[in-house]
Structure formats: structure tokens, C-alpha cells
C-alpha positions in Angstrom: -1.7 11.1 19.1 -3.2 12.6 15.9 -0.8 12.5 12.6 -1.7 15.9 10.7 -0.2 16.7 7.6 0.1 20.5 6.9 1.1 21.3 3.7 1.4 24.4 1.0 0.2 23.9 -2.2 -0.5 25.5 -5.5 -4.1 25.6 -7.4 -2.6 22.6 -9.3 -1.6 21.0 -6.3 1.9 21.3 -6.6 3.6 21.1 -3.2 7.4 21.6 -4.5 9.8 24.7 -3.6 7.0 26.9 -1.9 9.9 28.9 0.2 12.2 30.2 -2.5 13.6 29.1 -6.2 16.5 27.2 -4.3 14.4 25.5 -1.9 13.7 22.5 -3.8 14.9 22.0 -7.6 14.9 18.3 -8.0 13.7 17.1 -11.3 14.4 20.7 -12.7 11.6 22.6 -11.2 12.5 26.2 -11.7 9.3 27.7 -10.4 10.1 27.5 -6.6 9.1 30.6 -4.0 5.8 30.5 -4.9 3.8 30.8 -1.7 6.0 33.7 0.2 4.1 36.5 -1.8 0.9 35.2 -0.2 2.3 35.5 3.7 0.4 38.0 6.1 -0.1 38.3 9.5 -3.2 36.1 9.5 -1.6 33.2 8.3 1.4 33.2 11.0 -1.1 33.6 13.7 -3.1 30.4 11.9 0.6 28.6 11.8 1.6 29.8 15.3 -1.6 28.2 16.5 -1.0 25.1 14.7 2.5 24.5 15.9 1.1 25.3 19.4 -0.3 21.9 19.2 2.4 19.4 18.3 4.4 16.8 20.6 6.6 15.7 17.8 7.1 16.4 14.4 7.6 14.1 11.6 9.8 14.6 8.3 10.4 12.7 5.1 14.6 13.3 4.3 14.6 15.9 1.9 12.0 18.3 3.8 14.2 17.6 7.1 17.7 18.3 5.3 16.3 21.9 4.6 14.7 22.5 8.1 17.8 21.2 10.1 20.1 23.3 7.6 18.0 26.4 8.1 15.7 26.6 12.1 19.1 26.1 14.1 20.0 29.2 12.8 16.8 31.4 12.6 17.1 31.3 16.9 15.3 35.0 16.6 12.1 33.5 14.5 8.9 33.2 16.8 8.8 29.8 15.7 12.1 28.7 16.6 11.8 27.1 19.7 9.3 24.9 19.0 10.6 23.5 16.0 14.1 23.3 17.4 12.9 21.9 20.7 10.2 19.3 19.8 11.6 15.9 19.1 11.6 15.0 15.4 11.2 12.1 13.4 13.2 11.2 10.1 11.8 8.9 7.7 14.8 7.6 5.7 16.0 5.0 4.5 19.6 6.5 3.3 20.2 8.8 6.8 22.5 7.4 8.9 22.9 10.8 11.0 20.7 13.3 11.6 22.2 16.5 13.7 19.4 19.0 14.5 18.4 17.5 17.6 16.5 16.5 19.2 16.0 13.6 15.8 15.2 10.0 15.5 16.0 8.4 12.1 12.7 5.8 11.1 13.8 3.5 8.6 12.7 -0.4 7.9 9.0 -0.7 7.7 7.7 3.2 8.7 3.9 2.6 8.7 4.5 0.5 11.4 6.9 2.5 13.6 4.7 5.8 12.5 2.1 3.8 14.1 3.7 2.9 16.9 4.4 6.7 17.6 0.4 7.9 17.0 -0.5 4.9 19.9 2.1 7.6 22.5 0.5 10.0 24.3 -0.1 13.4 23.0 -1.2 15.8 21.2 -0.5 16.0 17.2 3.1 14.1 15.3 2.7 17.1 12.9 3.9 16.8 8.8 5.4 19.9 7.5 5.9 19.4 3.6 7.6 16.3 2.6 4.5 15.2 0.2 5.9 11.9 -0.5 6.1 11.0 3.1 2.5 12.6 3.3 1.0 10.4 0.3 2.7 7.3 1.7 0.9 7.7 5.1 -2.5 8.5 3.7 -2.1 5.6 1.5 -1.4 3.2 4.6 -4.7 4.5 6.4 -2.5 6.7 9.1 -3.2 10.1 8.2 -6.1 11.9 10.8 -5.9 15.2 9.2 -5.0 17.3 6.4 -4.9 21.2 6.7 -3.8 22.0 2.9 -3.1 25.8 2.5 -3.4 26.9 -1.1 -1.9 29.7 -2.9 -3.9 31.4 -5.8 -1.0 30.3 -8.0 -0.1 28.2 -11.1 3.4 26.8 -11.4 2.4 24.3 -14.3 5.0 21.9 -12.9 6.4 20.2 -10.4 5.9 17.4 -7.6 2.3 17.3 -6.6 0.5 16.4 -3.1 -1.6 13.9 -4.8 -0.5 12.4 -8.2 -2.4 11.1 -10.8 -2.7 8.0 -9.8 -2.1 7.9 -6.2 -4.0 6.4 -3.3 -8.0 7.5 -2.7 -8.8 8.7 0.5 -12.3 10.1 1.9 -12.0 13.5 3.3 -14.8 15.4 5.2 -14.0 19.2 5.9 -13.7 20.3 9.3 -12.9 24.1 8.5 -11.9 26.5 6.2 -11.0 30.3 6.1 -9.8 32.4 3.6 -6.6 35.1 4.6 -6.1 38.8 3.5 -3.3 37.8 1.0 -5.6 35.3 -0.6 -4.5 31.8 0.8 -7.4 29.7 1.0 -7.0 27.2 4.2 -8.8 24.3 4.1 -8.7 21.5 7.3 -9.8 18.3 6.5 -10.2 15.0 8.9 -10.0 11.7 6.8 -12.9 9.2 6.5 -11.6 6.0 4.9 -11.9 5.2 1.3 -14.5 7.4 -0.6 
């Protein structure tokens, strides 16, 4: 199974808050609900697809508080049944519960049991947010793919996909398209260290 990590980001790479200003205002970030000005048609399609891939999804524990809080609820949203259906993956190390099920809760040494998972049949363990998850993985050589969605936006602060001094990777673009509302979607497979 492919790990893909899909993931919102601004022009300075800042992957915090992109639903709404209460989504996400750890560390005082103020400057949340930055990406939902850019949505169009195009770009559900382009996530629609995307989703229509994934066996299993995987979460770091703040990105998977907000989704189990929120998709039980949104039953209507095309979306819905595959995120609410799928079995999901927790990495955690202070969850000892996780309700929106189906969930298993990773904890111990997660490289190894995230690699356990990508040797199980399937298609895509897909990442939705949860960037420190994300830079973990890459950094442990288990990340296949990237597909980074940037917003022509800058916040100027907040939690960022790759940090200054976080781990290199090699990257070699596999696609990238452009929607009417201006997000620019870029895929990328990983190659290893630059």
C-alpha cells in the first residue's frame, strides 16, 4: 500500500488552520480559514478523486480530534461515507479512546507499525493534514507521495509543512494543475535524499 500525504498549504508553507479561524489556534495562530476562499468545483472533483483511492486513512491526534468531532455529523457531505467508513489510524501517544469508528490508536514505535500497515494490501493509507505526523514519516523514509495544494496566500505565521531545519527528502514531480480559484496542485513521488 502507498502512504500519500495530502496536505493544504500556504505560499509560505504554512499548513495550520486552513478550514476556518477556530480550526486550529495552538501556539496563537490567529490567521486560520485561509484556504476556503480558494474552493471551486475543480478542486472537489480533484479531492473526490483522491479519496476514491484510499483503503485506510491515517491521522496524527490533533488532525483526527477535529475530523471525528466534525464527518460523523456532515452524513449529507459527498465525502462522508468514505471518510466515515474507511478504517482509520491514530498516531498518539496520549489517546487512549478514539470514538469515530472505525479507529485504531498507533502508539509505541509508529514508523514501524506505519510500516507494517504500507506492507497490507491496498491501495493508498492516505494523510489528511496533521503536518507533524507528515514530517515524521518523510523523515523515517515512509512517505511515497506528496500531493501539496497551495493557496495563493500569506499568513506570515504559523506551523509549517517543512520547518527550517527539518528532514531532506528528494522529490520528483509526477503532476501538477492549476484550478479556476487559483490553487496550484502539485503531486510529487519521493526519491530518497536529494
Amino acid at each position: 500500500m502507498q502512504l500519500v500525504v495530502q496536505e493544504f498549504l500556504t505560499l509560505d508553507r504554512v499548513s495550520q488552520g486552513p478550514g476556518s479561524p477556530e480550526e486550529d489556534t495552538s501556539d496563537g495562530f490567529t490567521r486560520g480559514g485561509w484556504f476556503v476562499p480558494h474552493l471551486d468545483e475543480e478542486f472537489d472533483r480533484l479531492v473526490g478523486t483522491w479519496l476514491g483511492e484510499a483503503d485506510v486513512f491515517l491521522f496524527g491526534r490533533r488532525t483526527y480530534e477535529n475530523f471525528a468531532r466534525d464527518w460523523p455529523k456532515m452524513t449529507d457531505h459527498p465525502f462522508a461515507g468514505i471518510l466515515n467508513g474507511l478504517p482509520k489510524y491514530v498516531a498518539s501517544h496520549s489517546l487512549t479512546e478514539a470514538d469515530w469508528n472505525p479507529t485504531t490508536i498507533l502508539s509505541g514505535d509508529v514508523p514501524a507499525q506505519v510500516a507494517e500497515l504500507k506492507r497490507q494490501p491496498g491501495r493508498e493509507m492516505q494523510i489528511h493534514g496533521s503536518a507533524q505526523l507528515a514530517q515524521f514519516l518523510l523523515a523515517a523514509g515512509l512517505i511515497d507521495t506528496l500531493r501539496l495544494v497551495i493557496a495563493p496566500v500569506v499568513v506570515g505565521q504559523g506551523r509549517r509543512l517543512f520547518p527550517d531545519g527539518g528532514a531532506p527528502a528528494g522529490l520528483r514531480l509526477v503532476n501538477q494543475e492549476t484550478t479556476p480559484r487559483g490553487l496550484s496542485v502539485h503531486v510529487f513521488g519521493t526519491t530518497g535524499l536529494p
